[in-house]
N, C-alpha and C positions, 0 to 999 in steps of 0.2 A: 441387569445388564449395565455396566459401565457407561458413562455417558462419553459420545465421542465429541470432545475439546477438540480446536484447532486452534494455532497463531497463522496472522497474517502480518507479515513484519515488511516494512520500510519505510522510508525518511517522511515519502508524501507530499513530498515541497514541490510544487501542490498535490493536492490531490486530483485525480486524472477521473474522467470518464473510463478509460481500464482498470483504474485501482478499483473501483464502484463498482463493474462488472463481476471481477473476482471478489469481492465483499459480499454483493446478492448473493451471486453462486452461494458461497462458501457458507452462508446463513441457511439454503438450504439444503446441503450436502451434509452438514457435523449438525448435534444436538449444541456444541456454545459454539461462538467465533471468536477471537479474542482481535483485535485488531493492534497492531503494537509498534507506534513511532519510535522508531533506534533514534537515540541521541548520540551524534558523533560531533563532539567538538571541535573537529579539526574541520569539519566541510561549513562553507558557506552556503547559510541556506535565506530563499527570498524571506520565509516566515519562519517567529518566533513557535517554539514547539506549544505555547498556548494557543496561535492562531490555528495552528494546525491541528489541534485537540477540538479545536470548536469547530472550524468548517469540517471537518469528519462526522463531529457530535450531530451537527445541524443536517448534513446531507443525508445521514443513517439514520436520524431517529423515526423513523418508521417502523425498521428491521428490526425483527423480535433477535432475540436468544445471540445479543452481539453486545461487548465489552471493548472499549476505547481506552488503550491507555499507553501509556511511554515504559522503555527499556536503556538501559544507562551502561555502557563497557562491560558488555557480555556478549558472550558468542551467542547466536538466536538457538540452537539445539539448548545450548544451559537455560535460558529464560524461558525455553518449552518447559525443559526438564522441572523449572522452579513453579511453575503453574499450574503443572501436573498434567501439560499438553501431550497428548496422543499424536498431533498431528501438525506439518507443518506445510503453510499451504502458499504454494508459491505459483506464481504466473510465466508464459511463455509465452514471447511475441517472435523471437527471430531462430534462424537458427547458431546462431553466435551464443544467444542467451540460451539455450537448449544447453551447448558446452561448458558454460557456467555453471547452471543450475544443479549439470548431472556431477563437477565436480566437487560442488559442496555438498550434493545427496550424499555422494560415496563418505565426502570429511563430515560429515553430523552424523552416519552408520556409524563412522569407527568412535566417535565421542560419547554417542547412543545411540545403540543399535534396537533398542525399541523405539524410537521415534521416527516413524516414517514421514517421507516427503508425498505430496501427492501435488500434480503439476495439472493445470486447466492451460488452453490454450484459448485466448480471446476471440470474439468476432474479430474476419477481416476488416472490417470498417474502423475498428477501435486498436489493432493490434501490435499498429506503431503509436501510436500513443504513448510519450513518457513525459516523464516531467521535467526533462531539459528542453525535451523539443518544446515545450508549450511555454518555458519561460525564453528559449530562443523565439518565439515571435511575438513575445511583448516589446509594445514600443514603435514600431514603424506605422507608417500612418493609415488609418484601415485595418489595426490588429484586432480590434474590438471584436469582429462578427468573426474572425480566425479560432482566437482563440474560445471565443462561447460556445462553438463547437464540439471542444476538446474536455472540458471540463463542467461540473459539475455548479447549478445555481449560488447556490452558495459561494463556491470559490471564486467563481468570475467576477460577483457582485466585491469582492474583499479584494483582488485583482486589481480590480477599478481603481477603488479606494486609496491601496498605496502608491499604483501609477499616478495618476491624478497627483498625489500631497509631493510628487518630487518637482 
């Protein structure tokens, strides 16, 4: 039997307590998980795509049968398709993002139509959680216990780190 590969692709700046959620899942849902930072040069991001290779590495090294790595000017169905992913596993908080997601299902069918999308929907408590919202409340006084919350050991402590040196 063929082994079922997944990707799990986006920026990660930072990584969230819902990125984490869909990571566990997807670890035991698919036999690998691939996890896969897009590098887009045009966005401002808080962390360099090392920091963010490491807080991943550091928060997931537990999780067996899961793969951390970056993706560079590619559509994500091509960087499935170059991996040899079966599966492309994406998350759902709102219903805005539902309408996204199912428009890029339809545009990665027609690129490759063996590559299917399978969508998880978060816990309520985690399922607004992104990672604009969590770098929107670095900074004001009292964001400490806000954002620890949100986010994963690792990242909050490296969070600290560059608030703090500015």
């Amino acid at each position: 039997m063929k082994e079922k590969l997944a990707v799990y692709a986006g920026t990660f700046d930072p990584l969230t307590n819902g990125h984490l959620w869909m990571i566990e899942q997807g670890v035991k849902l698919f036999d690998r998980l691939v996890v896969a930072i897009g590098i887009n040069p045009e966005k401002q991001c808080m962390f360099s795509v090392e920091e963010r290779l490491e807080m991943i590495r550091e928060t997931t090294q537990q999780l067996p049968n899961l793969e951390i790595t970056t993706f560079n000017n590619q559509f994500l169905v091509n960087y499935a398709q170059s991996i040899k992913a079966q599966i492309i596993l994406r998350g759902i908080r709102s219903e805005s993002g539902y309408e996204y997601e199912r428009v890029m299902r339809n545009v990665n069918s027609d690129l490759s139509s063996h590559i299917i999308s399978v969508f998880l929907m978060p816990p309520r408590e985690i399922a607004e959680i992104s990672s604009s919202m969590v770098k929107g409340l670095i900074g004001p006084e009292g964001w400490e216990p806000i954002v620890q919350r949100f986010v994963p050991k690792p990242v909050f402590e490296k969070i600290k780190e560059i608030h703090h040196e500015k």
